[in-house]
Backbone as numpy.savetxt, mean C-alpha at the origin, in Angstrom:
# Nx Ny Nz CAx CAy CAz Cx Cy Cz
11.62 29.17 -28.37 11.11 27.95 -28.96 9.96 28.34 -29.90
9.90 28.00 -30.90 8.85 28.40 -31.95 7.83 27.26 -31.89
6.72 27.73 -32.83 5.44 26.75 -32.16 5.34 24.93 -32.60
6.55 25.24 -33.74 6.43 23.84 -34.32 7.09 23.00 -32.80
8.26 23.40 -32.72 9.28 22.73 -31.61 8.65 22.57 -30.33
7.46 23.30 -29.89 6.83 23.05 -28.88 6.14 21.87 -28.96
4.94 21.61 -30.55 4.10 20.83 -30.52 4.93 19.49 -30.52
6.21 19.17 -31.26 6.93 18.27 -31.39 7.81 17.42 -30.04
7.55 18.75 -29.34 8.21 18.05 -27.57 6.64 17.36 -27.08
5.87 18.38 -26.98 4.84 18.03 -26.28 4.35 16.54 -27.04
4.59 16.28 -28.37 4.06 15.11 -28.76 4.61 13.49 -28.68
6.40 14.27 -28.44 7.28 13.25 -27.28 6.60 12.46 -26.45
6.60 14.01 -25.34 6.06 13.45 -24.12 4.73 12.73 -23.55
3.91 12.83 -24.89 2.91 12.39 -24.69 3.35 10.51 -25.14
3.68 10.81 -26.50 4.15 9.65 -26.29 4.95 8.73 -25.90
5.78 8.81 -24.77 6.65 8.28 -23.99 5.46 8.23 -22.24
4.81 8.66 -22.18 3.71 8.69 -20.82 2.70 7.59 -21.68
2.26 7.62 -22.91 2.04 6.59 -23.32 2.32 4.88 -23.26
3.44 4.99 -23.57 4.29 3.87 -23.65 4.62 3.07 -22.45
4.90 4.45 -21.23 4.97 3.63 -20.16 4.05 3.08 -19.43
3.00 4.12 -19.54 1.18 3.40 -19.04 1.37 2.11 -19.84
1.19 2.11 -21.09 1.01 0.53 -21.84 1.58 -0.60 -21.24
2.79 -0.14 -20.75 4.02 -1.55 -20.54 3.70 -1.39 -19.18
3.13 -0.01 -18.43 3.26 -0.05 -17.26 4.50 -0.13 -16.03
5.31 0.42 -17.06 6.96 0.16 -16.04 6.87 0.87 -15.01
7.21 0.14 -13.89 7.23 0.30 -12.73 6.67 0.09 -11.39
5.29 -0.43 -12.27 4.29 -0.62 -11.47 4.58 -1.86 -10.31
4.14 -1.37 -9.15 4.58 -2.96 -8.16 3.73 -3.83 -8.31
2.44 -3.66 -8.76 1.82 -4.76 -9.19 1.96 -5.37 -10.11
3.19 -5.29 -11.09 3.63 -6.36 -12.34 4.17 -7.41 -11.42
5.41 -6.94 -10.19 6.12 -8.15 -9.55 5.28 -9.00 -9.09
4.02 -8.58 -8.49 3.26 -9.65 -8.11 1.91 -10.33 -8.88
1.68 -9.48 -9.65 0.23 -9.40 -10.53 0.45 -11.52 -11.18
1.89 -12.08 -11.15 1.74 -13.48 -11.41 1.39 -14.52 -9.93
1.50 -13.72 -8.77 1.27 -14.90 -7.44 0.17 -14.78 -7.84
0.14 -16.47 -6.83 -1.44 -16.99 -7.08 -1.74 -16.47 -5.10
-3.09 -15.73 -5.02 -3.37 -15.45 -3.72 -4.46 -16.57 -3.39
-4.30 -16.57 -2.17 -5.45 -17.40 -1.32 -6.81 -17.20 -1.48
-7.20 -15.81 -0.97 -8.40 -14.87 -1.72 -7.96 -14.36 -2.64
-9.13 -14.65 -4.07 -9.17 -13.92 -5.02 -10.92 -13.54 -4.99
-11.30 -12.31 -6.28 -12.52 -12.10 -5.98 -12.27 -11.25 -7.22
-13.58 -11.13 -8.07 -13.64 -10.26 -9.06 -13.63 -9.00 -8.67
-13.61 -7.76 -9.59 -13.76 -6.49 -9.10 -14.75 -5.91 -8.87
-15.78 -6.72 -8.89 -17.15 -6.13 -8.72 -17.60 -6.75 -6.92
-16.66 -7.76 -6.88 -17.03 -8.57 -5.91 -16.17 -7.73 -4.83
-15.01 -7.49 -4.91 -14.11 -6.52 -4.08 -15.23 -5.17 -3.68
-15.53 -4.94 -5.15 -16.24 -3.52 -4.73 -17.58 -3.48 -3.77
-18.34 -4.79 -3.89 -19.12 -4.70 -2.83 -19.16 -4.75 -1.52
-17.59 -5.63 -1.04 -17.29 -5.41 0.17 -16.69 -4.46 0.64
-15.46 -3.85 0.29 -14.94 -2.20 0.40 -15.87 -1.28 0.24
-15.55 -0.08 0.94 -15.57 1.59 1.07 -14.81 1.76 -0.45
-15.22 2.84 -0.75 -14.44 3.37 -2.02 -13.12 3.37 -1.93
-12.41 4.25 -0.57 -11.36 4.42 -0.25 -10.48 3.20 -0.23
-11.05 2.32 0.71 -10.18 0.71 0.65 -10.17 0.07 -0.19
-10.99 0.38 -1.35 -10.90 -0.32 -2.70 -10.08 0.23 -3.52
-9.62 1.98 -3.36 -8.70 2.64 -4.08 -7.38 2.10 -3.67
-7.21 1.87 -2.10 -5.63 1.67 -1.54 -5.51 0.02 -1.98
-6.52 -0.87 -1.50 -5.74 -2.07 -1.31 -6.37 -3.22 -3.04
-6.94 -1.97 -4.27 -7.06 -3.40 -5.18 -6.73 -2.24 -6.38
-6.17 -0.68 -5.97 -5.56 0.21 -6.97 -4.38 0.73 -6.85
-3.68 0.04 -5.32 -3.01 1.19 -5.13 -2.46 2.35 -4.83
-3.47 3.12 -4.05 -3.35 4.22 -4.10 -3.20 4.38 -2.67
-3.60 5.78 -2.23 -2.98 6.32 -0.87 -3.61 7.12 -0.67
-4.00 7.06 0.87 -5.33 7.90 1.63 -4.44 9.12 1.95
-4.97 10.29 2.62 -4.47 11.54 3.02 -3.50 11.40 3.62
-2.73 11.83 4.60 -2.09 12.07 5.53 -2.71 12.31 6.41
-3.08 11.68 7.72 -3.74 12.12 9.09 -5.01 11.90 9.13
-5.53 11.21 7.99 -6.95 11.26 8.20 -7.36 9.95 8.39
-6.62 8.84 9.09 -7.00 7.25 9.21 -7.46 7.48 10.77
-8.51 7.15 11.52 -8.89 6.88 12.79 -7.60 6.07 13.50
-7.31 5.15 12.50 -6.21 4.12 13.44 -4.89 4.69 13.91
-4.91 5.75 12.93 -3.53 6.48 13.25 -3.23 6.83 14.87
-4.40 6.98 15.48 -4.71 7.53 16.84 -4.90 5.94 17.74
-4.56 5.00 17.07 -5.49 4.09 18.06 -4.57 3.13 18.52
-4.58 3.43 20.43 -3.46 2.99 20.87 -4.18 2.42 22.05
-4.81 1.38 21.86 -5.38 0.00 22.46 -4.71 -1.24 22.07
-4.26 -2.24 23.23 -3.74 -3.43 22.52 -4.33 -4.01 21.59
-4.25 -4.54 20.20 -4.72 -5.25 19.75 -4.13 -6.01 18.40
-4.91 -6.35 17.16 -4.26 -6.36 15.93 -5.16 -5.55 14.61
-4.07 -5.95 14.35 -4.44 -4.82 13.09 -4.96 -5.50 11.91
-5.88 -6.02 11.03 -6.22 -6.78 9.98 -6.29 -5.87 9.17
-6.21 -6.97 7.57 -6.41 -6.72 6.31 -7.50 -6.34 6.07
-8.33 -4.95 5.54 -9.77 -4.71 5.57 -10.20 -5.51 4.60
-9.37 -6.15 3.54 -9.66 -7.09 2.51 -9.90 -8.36 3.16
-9.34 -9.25 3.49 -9.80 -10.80 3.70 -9.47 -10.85 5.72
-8.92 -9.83 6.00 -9.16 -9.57 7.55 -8.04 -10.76 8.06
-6.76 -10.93 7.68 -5.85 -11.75 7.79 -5.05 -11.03 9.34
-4.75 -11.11 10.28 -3.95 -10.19 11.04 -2.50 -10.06 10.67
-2.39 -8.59 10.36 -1.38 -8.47 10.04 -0.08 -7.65 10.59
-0.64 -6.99 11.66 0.16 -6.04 12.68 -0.04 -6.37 14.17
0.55 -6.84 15.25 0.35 -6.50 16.38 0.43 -5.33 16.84
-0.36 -4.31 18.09 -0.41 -3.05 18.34 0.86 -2.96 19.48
1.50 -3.73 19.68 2.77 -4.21 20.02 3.97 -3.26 19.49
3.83 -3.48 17.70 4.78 -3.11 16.91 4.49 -1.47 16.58
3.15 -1.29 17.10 3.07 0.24 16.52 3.39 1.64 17.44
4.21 2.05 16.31 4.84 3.91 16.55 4.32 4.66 16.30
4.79 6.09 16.67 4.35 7.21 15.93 5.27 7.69 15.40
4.91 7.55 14.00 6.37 8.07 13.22 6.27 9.48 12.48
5.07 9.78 12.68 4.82 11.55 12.77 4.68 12.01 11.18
4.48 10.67 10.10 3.82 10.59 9.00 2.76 10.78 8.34
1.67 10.91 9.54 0.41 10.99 9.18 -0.26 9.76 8.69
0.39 8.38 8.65 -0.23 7.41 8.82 0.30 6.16 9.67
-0.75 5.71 10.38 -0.43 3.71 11.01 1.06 3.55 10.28
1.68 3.27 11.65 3.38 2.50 11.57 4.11 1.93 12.12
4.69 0.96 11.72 4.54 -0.55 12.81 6.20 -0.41 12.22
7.05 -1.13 13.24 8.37 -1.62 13.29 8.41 -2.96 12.54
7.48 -3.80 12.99 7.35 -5.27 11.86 5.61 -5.67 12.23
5.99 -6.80 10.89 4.71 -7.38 10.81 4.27 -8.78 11.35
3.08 -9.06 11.62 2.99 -10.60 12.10 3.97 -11.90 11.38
4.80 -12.71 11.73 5.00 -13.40 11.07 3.91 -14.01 9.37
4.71 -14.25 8.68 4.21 -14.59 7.58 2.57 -14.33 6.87
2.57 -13.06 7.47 1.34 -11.91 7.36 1.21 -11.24 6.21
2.94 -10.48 4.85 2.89 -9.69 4.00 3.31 -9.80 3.22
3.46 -9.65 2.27 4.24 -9.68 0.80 5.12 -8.51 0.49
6.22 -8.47 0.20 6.67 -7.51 -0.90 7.75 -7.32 -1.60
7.44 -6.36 -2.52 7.81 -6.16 -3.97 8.32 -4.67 -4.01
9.32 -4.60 -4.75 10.11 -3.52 -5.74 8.72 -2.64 -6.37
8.98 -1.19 -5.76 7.74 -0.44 -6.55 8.82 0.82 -7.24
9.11 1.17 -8.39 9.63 1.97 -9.08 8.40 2.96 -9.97
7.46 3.01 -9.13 6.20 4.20 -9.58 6.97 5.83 -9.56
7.30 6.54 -8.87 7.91 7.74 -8.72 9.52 7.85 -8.66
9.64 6.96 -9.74 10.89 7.33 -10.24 12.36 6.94 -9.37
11.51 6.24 -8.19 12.64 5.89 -7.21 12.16 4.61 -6.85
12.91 3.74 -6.18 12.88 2.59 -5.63 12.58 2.65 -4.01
11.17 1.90 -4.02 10.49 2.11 -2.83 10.11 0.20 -2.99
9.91 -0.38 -1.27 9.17 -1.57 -0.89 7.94 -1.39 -0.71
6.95 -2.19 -1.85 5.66 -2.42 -1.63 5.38 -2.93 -0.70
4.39 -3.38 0.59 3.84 -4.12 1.39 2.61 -4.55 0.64
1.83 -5.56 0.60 1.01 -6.01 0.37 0.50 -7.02 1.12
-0.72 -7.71 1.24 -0.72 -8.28 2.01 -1.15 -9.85 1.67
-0.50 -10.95 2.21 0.36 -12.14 1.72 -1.12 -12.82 1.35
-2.57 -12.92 1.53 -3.14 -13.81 1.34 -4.22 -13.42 0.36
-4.43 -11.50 0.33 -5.17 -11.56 -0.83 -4.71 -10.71 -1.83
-3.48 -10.13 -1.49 -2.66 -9.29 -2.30 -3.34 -8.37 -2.47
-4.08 -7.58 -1.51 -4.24 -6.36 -1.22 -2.75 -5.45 -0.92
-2.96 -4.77 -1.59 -1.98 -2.92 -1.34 -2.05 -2.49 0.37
-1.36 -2.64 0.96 -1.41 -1.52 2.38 -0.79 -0.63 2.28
1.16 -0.44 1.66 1.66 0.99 1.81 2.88 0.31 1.82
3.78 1.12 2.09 5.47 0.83 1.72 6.43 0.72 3.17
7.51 0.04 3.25 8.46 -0.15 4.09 9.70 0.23 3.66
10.07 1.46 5.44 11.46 1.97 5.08 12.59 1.73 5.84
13.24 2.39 5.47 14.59 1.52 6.54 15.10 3.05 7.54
13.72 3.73 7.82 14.36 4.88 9.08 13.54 4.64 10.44
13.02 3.27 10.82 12.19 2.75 11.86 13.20 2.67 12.75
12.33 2.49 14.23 12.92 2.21 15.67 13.73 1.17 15.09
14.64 0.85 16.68 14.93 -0.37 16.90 13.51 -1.25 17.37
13.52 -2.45 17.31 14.70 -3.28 17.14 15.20 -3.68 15.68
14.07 -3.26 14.79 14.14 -3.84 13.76 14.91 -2.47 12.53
14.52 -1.25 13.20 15.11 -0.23 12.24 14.21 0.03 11.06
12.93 -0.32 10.79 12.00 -0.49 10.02 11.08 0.76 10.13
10.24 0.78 9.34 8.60 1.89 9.26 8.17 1.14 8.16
7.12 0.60 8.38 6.19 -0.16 7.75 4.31 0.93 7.52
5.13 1.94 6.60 4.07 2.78 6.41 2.64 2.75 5.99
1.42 2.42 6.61 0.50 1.63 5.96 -0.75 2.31 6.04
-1.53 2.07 4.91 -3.04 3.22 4.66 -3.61 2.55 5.73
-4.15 3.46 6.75 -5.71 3.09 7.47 -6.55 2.40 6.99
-6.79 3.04 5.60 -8.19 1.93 5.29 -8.24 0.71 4.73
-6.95 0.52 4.51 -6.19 -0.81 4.37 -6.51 -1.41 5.80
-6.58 -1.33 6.84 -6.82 -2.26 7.58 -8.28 -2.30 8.76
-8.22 -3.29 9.86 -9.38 -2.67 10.77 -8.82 -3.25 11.79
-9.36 -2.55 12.99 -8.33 -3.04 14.35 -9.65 -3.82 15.17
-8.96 -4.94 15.70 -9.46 -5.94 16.40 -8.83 -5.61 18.32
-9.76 -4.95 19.00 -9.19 -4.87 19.93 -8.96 -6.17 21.06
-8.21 -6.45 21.49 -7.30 -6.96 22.72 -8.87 -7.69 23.72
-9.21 -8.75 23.66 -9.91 -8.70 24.97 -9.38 -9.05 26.18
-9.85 -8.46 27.35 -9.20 -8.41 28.36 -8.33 -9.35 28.71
């Protein structure tokens, strides 16, 4: 490849990574970015109540380590809330160990989540979000226990656990 044909790919690809940032294809927050949520809050206002981390997963998107959520370990009855508006959204009922490295529940509280078509990595994955402030928790797959056959894969710092009183 000579140096012109290099600069001419590379200037492709730049602009096609362009194009799709702009339009944003794929993103799961286009399917929902039109619901109207219960809680809303500016981003400054989000940011004062979140950790950095829970502000990255549940108002960017993104995704904590593997293995490094406290809840991953936490096997007390209880529920599991939205660290955003603290909606309950998991009974400790529903939760497995699915040997992922993060919190994973078979299902969710009744009428607790939202979700949406996420085509970010090139494949078709289920967003979870969560139904009242449209916070991000993590994705749902179809290689879970019975009864439901589910894994409802979800960031730690997406949520906080409310333990069980006696």
């Amino acid at each position: 490849m000579i140096r012109r044909d290099f600069l001419w790919s590379g200037a492709a690809v730049a602009l096609l990574v362009g194009t799709a940032a702009a339009l944003r294809i794929g993103r799961p927050q286009d399917a929902h970015a039109a619901e109207t949520f219960e809680v809303t809050k500016t981003e400054a206002e989000w940011r004062a109540i979140l950790s950095d981390a829970a502000f990255n997963v549940l108002r960017k998107e993104g995704t904590e380590y593997p293995g490094t959520s406290p809840l991953l370990n936490e096997h007390r009855k209880g529920i599991f809330a939205c660290a955003g508006c603290d909606l309950p959204l998991y009974s400790s009922d529903t939760k497995f160990d699915s040997g992922t490295g993060w919190p994973s529940f078979w299902q969710e509280i009744p009428n607790a989540v939202g979700m949406t078509a996420d085509r970010s990595l090139g494949m078709t994955r289920t967003e979870v979000h969560c139904r009242r402030c449209g916070g991000h928790l993590g994705h749902v797959f179809d290689d879970g226990p019975p009864p439901t056959g589910l894994r409802h894969c979800i960031n730690g710092v997406a949520l906080t656990f409310k333990p069980a009183t006696a």
